[in-house]
TIRO-141503 format. One record per residue (C-alpha): residue in three letters; y, x negated, z. Coordinates in steps of 0.25 Angstrom, whole numbers, padded with zeros to 4 digits, always signed. Layout:
# residues N
alaYXZ;...
This chain:
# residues 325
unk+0469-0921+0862;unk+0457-0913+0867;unk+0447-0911+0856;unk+0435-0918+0849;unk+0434-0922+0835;unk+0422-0929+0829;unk+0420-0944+0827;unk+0411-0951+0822;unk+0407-0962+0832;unk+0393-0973+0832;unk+0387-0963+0819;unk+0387-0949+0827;unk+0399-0939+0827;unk+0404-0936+0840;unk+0415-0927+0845;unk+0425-0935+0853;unk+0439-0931+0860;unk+0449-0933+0849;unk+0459-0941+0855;unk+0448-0953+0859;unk+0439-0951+0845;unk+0446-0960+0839;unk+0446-0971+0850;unk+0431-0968+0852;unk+0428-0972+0838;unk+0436-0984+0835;unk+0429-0987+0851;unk+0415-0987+0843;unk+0419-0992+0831;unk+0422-1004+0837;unk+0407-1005+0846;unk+0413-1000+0858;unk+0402-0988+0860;unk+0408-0976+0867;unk+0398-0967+0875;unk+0409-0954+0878;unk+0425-0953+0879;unk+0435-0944+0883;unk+0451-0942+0878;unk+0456-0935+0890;unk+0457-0921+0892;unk+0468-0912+0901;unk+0455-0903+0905;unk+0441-0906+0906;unk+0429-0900+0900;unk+0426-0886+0905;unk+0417-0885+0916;unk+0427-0899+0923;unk+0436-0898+0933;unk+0450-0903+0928;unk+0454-0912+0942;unk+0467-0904+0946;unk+0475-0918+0944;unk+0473-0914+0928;unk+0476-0900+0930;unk+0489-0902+0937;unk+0495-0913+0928;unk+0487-0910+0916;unk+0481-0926+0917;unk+0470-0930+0906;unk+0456-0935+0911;unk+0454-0947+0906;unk+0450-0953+0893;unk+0437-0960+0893;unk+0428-0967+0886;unk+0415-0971+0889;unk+0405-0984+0882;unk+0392-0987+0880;unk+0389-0998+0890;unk+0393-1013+0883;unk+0403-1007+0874;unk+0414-1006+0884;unk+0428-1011+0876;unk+0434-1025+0881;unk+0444-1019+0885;unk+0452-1007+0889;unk+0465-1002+0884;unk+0478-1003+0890;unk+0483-0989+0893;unk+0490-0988+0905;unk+0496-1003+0907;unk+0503-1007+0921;unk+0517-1003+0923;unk+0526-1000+0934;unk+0531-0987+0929;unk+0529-0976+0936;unk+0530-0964+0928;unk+0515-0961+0929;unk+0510-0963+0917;unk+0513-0978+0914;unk+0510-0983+0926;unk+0496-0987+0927;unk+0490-0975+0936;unk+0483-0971+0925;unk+0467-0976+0926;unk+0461-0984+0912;unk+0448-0990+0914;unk+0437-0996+0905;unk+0423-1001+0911;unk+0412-0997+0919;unk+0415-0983+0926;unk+0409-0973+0934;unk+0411-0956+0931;unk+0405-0955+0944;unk+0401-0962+0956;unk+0388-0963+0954;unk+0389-0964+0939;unk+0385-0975+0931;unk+0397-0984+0926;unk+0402-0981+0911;unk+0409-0991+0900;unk+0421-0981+0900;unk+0436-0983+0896;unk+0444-0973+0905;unk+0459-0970+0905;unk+0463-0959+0915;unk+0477-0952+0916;unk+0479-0952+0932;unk+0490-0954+0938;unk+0498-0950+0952;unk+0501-0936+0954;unk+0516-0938+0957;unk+0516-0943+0943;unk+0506-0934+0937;unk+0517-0923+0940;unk+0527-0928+0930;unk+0518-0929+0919;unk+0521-0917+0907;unk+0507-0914+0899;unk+0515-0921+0888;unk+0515-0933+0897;unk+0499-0933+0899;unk+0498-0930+0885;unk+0505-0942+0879;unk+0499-0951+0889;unk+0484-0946+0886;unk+0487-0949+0871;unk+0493-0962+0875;unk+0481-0968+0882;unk+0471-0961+0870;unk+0480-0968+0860;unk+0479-0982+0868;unk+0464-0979+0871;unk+0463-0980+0854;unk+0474-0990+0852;unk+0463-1000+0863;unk+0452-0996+0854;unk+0457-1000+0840;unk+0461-1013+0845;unk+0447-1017+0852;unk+0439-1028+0846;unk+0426-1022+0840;unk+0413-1024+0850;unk+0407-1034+0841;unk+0420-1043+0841;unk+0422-1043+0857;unk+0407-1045+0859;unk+0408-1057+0848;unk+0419-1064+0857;unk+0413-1061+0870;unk+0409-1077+0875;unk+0395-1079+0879;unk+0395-1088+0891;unk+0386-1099+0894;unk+0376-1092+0903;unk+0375-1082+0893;unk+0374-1089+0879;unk+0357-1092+0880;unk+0356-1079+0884;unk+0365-1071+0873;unk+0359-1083+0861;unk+0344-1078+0865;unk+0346-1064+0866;unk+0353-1064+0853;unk+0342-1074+0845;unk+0332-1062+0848;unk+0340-1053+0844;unk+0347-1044+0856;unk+0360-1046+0849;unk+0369-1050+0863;unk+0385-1043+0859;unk+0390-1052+0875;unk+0388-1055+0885;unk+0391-1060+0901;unk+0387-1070+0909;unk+0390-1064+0923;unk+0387-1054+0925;unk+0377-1056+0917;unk+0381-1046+0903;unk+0374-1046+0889;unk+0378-1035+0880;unk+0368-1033+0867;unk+0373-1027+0853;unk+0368-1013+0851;unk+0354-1010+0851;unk+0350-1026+0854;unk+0348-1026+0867;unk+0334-1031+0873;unk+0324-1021+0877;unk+0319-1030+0888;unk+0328-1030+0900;unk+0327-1041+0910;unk+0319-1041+0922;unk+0325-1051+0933;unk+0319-1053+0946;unk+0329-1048+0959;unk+0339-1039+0948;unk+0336-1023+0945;unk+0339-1014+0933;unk+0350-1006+0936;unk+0357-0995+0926;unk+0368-0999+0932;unk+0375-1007+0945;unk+0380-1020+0950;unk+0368-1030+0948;unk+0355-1032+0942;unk+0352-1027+0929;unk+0359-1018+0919;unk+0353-1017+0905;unk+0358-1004+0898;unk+0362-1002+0882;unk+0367-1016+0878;unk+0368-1024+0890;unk+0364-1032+0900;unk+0370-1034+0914;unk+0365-1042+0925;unk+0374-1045+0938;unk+0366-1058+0942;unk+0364-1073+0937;unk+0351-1071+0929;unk+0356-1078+0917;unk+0342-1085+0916;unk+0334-1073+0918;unk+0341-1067+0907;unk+0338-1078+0897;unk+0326-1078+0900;unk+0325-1064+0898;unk+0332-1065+0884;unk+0321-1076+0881;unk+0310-1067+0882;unk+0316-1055+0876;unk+0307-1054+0862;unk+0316-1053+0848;unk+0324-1042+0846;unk+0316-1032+0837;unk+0321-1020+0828;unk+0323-1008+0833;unk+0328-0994+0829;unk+0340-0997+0835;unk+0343-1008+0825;unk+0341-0998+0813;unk+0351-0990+0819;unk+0360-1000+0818;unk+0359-1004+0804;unk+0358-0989+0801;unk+0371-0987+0810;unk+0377-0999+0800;unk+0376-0993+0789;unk+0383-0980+0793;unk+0371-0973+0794;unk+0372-0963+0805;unk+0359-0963+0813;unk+0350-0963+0827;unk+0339-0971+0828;unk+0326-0970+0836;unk+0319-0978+0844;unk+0306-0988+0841;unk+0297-0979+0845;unk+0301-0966+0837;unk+0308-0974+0824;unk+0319-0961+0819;unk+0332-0962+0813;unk+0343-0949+0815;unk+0354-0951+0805;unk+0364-0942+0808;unk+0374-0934+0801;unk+0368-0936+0786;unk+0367-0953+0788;unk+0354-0953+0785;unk+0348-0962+0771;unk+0334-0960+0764;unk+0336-0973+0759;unk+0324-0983+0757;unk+0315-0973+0766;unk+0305-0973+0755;unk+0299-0985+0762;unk+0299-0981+0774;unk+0288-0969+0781;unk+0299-0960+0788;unk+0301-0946+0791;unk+0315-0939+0788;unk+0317-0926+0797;unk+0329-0918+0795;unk+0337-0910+0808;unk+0346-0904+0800;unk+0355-0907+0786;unk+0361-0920+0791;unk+0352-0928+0803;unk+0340-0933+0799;unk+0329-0942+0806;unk+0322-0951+0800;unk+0307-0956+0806;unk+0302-0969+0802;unk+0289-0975+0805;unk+0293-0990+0799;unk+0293-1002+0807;unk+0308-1006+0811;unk+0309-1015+0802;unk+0305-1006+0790;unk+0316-0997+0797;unk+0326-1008+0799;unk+0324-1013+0784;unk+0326-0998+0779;unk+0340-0997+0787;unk+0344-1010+0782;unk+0342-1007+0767;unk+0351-0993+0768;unk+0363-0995+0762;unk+0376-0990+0771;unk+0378-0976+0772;unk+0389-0967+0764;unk+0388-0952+0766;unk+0392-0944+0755;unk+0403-0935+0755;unk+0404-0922+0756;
């Protein structure tokens, strides 16, 4: 398989390699949010070197997939399971791998699932193209098998214990509204639903911000990770966090809801893109806003309402339905 088809995945239309859309879709679907993947190829892009490995045996470069940091699946699936056989395929030389990795060297690590097709090279001279064929649809067919059977987020998140150090600290959080989806006592983990995650990040005294490394602080999207024992600085921290307030982020969500394909903007410039024709006039008679038009199907929409007002208006649209053709 090597060409695109178009899916619709998170309310935008993407082109996607055809023999991974599927498992892309059913991945998000299910919460796990995908970032950028890759079936496998027998020749990369133009303009990239093939390594001469591929060119001799006609090899596949890997398949791929990459996730949005926290929404990495519990698991990964079980392509190439031990065995003592030895007739190249079977018998576990072949690289899978799913968690933190890095591209390149000085790259930062990625939530990425990867399954390569390497193997020795006085194996890689018995293999036929129908071989390396059969055993690249193999492993996409196992990749979509593993995704099917995943639990949805929401249900692993649901079943994740909250341990003892972390109870005070998950129960504040939540009562004012940061909505906490699990979280890890050491090292120090909280992941928050989508879009409810504090603002404030902690200060602590003798730890630093870091994008990215092996301690101190790192804070990015949903989730908080803290390589030290600062448990009570962290409540304390989630005490004096003020309630969880509205935002546009929240009327994307119950606009996303109800099937309404849209891109919110942020506090300061109050807009809403539906895309594609999802758009609704709905109760905007109550509300002072702006339409502008960019061509016969996207539409912004400018509000000057409070978020409430906004929020109100989202909540009372019915669910979308577009009309057929």
């Amino acid at each position: 398989m090597s060409s695109e088809v178009k899916v619709r995945v998170r309310d935008s239309v993407l082109d996607i390699d055809e023999g991974i859309a599927e498992t892309i879709v059913v991945l998000n679907e299910k919460g796990y949010i995908t970032t950028c993947c890759c079936e496998g190829h027998k020749r990369f892009c133009e303009g990239y070197a093939q390594p001469k490995r591929r060119q001799e045996y006609g090899q596949y470069s890997p398949i791929w997939i990459t996730f949005q940091d926290g929404y990495l699946p519990p698991y990964s699936p079980n392509i190439y399971p031990f065995s003592d056989d030895s007739d190249g395929w079977r018998n576990g030389h072949a690289r899978e791998f799913m968690g933190l990795r890095k591209v390149f060297k000085h790259s930062e690590a990625i939530p990425e699932l990867f399954v390569s097709f390497e193997t020795p090279k006085r194996e890689r001279q018995n293999f036929s193209d129908g071989d390396v064929d059969k055993e690249h649809k193999r492993a996409l067919e196992l990749v979509l098998e593993w995704a099917k059977g995943l639990p949805r987020l929401e249900e692993y998140d649901a079943s994740f214990p909250v341990e003892d150090e972390m109870k005070e600290i998950v129960e504040t959080l939540n009562a004012k509204g940061y909505s906490v989806r699990r979280s890890m006592a050491r090292p120090l983990e909280i992941y928050f639903k989508e879009g409810c995650a504090p603002i404030e990040t902690p200060r602590i005294n003798g730890l630093k911000n870091y994008s990215r490394g092996t301690k101190g602080i790192i804070y990015a999207y949903d989730k908080l990770w803290i390589n030290a024992d600062v448990h009570d600085e962290i409540l304390m921290w989630a005490q004096n966090l003020p309630e969880k307030y509205l935002t546009m982020k929240d009327v994307d969500k119950v606009l996303r809801k109800k099937r309404y394909s849209v891109l919110t903007g942020d506090e300061a410039g109050k807009y809403i893109v539906f895309l594609d024709g999802y758009h609704s006039e709905l109760g905007l008679e109550n509300i002072h806003h702006v339409w502008e038009e960019f061509d016969d199907k996207n539409y912004t929409l400018y509000v000057s309402e409070d978020i409430d007002a906004i929020m109100k208006w989202a909540e009372g649209l019915p669910e979308f339905c577009q009309e057929e053709e």
